[in-house]
C-alpha positions in Angstrom: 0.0 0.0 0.0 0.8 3.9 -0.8 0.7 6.3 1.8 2.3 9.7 2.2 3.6 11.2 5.8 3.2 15.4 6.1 5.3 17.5 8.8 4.8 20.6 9.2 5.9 23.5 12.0 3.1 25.2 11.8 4.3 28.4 14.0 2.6 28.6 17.3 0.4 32.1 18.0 3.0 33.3 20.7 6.2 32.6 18.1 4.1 33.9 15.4 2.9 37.7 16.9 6.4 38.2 18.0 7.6 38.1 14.7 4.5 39.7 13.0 4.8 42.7 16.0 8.4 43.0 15.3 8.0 44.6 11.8 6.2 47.5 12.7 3.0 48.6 10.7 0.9 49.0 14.4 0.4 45.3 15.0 -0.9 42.1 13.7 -1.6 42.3 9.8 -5.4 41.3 8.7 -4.4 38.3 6.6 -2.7 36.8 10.0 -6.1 36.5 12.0 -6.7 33.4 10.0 -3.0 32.5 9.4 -3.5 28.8 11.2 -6.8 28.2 9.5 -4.8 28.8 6.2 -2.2 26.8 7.9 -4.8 23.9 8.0 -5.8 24.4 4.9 -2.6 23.8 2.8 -2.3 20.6 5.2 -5.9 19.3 3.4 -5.0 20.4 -0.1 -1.7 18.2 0.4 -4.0 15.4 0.6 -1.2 13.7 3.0 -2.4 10.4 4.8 -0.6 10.7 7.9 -0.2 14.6 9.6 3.3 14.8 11.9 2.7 19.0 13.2 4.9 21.1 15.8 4.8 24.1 17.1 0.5 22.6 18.0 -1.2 25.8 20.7 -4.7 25.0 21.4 -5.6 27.2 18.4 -3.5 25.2 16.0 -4.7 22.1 17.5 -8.4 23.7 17.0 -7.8 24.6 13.5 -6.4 21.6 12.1 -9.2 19.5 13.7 -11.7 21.6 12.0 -10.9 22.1 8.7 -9.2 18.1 8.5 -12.7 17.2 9.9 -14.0 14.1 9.9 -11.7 12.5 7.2 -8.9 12.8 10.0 -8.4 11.6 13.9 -5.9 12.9 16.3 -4.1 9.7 17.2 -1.6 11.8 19.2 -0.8 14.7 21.1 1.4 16.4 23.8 1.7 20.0 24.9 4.3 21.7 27.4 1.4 23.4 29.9 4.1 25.3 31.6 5.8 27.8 28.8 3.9 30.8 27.8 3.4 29.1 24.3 1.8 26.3 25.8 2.5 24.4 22.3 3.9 21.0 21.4 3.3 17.7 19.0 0.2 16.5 17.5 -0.1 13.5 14.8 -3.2 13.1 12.9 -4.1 9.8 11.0 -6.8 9.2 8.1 -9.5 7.4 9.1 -10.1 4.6 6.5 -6.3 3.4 6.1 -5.0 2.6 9.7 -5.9 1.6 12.9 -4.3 3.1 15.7 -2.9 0.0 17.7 -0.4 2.0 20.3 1.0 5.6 21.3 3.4 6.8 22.9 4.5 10.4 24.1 7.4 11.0 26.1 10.1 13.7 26.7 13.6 13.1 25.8 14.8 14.2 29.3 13.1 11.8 30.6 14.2 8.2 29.3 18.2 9.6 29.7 18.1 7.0 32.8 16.7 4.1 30.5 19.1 4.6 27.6 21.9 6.1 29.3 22.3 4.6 32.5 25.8 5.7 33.5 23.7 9.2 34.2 22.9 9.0 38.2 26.6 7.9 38.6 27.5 11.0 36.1 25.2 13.3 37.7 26.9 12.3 41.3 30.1 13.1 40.6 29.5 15.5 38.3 31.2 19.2 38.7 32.2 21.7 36.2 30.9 22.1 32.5 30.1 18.4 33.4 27.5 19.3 36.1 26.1 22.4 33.4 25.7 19.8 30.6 23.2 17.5 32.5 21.7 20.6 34.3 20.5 22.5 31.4 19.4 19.1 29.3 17.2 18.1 31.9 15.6 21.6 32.2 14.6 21.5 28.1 11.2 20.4 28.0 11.3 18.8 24.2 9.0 16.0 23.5 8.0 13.7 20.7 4.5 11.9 20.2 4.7 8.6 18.7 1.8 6.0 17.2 1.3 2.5 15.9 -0.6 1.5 13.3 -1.8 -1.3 11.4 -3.2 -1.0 8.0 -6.7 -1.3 8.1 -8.1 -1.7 4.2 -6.7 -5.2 3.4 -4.1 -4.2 1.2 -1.1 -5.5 3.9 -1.3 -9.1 6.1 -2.4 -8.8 9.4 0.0 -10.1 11.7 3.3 -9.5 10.1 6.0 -6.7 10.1 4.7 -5.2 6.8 1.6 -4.8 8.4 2.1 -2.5 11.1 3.8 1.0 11.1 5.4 3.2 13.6 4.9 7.1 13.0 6.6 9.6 15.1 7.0 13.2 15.3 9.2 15.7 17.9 10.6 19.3 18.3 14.5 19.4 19.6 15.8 22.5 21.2 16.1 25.3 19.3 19.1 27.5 20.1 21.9 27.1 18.1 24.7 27.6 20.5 23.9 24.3 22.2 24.4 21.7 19.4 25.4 19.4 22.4 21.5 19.4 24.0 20.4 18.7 20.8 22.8 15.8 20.2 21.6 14.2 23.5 17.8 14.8 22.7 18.5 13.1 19.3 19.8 10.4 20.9 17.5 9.7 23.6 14.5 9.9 21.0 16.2 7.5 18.5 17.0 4.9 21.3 12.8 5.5 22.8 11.6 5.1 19.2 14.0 2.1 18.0 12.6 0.5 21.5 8.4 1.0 20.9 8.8 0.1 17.2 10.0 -2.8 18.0 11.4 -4.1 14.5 8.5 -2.4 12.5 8.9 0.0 9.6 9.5 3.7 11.7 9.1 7.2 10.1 10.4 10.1 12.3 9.4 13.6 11.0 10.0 17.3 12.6 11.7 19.9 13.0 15.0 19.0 14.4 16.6 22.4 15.0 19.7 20.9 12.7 20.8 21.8 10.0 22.9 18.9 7.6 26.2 20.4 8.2 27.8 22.4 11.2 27.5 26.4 11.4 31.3 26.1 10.1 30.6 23.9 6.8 32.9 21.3 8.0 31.5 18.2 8.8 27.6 16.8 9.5 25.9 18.4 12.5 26.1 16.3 15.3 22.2 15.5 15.2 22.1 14.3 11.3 24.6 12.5 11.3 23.9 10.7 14.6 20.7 10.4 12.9 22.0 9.7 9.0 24.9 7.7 9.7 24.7 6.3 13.2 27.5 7.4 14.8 28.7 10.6 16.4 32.6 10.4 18.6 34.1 12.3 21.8 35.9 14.5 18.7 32.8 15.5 16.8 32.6 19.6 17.3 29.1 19.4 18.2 29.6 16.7 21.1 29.8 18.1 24.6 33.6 16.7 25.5 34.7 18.3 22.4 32.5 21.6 22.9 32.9 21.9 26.3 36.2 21.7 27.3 36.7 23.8 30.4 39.6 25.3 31.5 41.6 27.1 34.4 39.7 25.9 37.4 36.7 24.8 35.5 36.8 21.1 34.6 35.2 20.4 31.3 33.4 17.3 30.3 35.5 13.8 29.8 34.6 10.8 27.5 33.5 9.0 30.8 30.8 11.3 31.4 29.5 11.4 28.0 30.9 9.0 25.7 30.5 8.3 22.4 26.9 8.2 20.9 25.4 5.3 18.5 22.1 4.7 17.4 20.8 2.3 14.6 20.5 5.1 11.4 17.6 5.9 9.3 17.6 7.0 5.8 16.3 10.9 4.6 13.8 11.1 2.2 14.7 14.1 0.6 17.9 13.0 0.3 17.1 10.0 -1.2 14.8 11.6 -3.6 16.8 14.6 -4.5 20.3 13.3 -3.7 20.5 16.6 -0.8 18.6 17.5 1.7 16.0 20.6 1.0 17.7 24.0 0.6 15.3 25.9 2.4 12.3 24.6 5.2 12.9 27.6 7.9 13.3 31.3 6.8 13.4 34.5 9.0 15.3 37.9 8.8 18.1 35.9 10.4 18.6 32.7 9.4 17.1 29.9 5.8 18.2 26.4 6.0 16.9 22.9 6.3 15.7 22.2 9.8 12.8 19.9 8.9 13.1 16.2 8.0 11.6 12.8 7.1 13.3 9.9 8.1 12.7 6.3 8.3 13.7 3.0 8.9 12.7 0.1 6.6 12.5 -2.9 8.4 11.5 -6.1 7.5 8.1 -7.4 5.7 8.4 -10.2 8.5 10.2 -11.9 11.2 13.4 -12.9 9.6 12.5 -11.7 6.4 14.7 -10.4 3.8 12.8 -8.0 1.7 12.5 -3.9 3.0 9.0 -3.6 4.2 9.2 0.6 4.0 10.1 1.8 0.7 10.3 5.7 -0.3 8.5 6.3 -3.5 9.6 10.0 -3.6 9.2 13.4 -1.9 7.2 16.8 -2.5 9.6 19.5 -4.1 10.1 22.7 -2.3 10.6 26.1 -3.6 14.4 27.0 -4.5 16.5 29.6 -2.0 16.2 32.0 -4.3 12.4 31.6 -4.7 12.1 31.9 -0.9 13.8 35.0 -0.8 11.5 36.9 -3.3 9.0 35.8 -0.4 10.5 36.8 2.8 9.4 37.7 5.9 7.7 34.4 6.7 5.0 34.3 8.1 3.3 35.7 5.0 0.0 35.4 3.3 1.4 32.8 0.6 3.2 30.8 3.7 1.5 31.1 7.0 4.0 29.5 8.9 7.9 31.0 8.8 8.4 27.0 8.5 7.8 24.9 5.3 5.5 21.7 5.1 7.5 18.4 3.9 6.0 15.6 2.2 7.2 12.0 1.3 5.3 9.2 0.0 6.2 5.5 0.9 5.0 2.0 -0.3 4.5 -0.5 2.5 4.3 -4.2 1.7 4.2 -4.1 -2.0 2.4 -1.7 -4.5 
């Protein structure tokens, strides 16, 4: 069966009348009163069959159930109640095409014991940069909501592998000067999601606050390639030993506290489908890049089969950097959100 998977930072109302304020003119523009129903709307006319949103306030959340309507059930959701945005992760499935057999929502923060449990003995002795590190990772509030499914119209057996499909969306930490945090977060959600998929087919979209490549050019940011490849060491310039490295009195963090990372990688489907990732899925006054991805593992039609049950039949194109420029500022009445929606279609099981 055929079935594509939508993500989308749809720009939550606090984010959004910041940046609207911010240019002058005496406030909110008229076009932006109805800037997440329009939101909504170019989510229905990508006719996508599985909905992976961030950035979801209770007027986002409102919208998308609303104009979605009764073609569409929220199978997940998660909010952070205590930041003024009050905004986090929703995933909508078509009704018709899957059942929803599990979900999952979790914080990253909060399975560091489970897949990294050196961290109470880390956390003990901890002093220094060392100390900072766990401090300020275990304040960040970033979540992702994950669901099972099982296809539901006939087209797919019902007890194997290719059968069943794990979905998941999340929102890492946003500020670049802490590529470490994010590397951590990644981690954490990789190792929570390889765990409840459990050797089915997994797609992971969001915005991961990561670009491809590091701010210098140099090598894969710490989060995609962790991510892409599988791997990130101690030497990597966006790990924490190398990017925190202390000195005079202040002790910086050692490859005992936070050793090499590793995490079973998944495959991009933009890069798969356009041989690079997208030029251009975030765009402010400050800062365009690729910040938004799908990924996904294939796995297996069966127990002990052989044959990928998750193949990527290809991906949505996005404007080029240069058209994105003749459209800036984002938000805008042609984009409602200063973040771009992604779209990759996948065949599960056969055609």
């Amino acid at each position: 069966m055929r079935f594509s998977v939508l993500s989308y930072n749809v720009l939550h109302e606090f984010g959004a009348s910041r940046l609207l304020r911010a240019r002058g003119g005496g406030g909110v523009p008229a076009w932006a009163k109805d800037r997440l129903v329009q939101a909504a709307n170019v989510v229905r006319q990508m006719q996508p069959d599985i909905v992976c949103l961030q950035e979801v306030d209770e007027a986002a959340q409102a919208a998308m159930q609303r104009t979605l309507g009764d073609d569409f059930e929220c199978a997940s959701t998660m909010c952070n109640e205590s930041l003024p945005p009050r905004d986090g992760c929703s995933l909508f499935v078509r009704k018709g095409r899957w059942e929803v057999v599990g979900t999952h929502q979790f914080r990253m923060r909060d399975t560091a014991a489970k897949h990294f449990p050196e961290v109470d003995g880390v956390r003990g002795r901890a002093a220094g940069m060392t100390a900072a590190f766990w401090r300020e990772l275990h304040e960040k509030l970033n979540m992702a909501v994950a669901v099972k499914l099982r296809a539901s119209d006939g087209q797919a057996a019902g007890g194997s592998f290719g059968a069943e499909l794990c979905v998941a969306t999340t929102h890492l930490f946003w500020d670049p000067q802490y590529p470490d945090l994010k590397l951590l977060q990644a981690f954490f959600l990789a190792r929570e999601l390889e765990e409840f998929a459990a050797g089915c087919p997994l797609v992971l979209a969001g915005d991961l606050n990561s670009t491809p490549y590091t701010r210098a050019g140099s090598a894969l940011s710490g989060v995609y390639a962790l991510l892409t490849q599988g791997a990130v060491g101690t030497g990597h310039p966006d790990h924490p030993v190398a990017l925190r490295r202390g000195g005079g009195i202040l002790s910086g963090v050692a490859p005992v506290d936070v050793p090499g990372l590793s995490v079973a990688p998944f495959k991009s489907a933009y890069r798969e489908a356009f041989g690079a990732e997208a030029p251009v899925t975030n765009a402010s006054k400050d800062f365009r890049g690729c910040l938004d991805y799908i990924l996904f593992r294939e796995g297996l039609e069966s127990v002990g089969g052989a044959h990928p049950g998750l193949r990527l039949v290809g991906a949505r194109p996005l404007p080029s950097d240069a058209e994105i420029v003749s459209q800036l500022p984002l938000p805008s009445p042609l984009h409602p959100s200063d973040h771009l929606p992604i779209l990759a279609e996948f065949e599960m099981g056969g055609a």
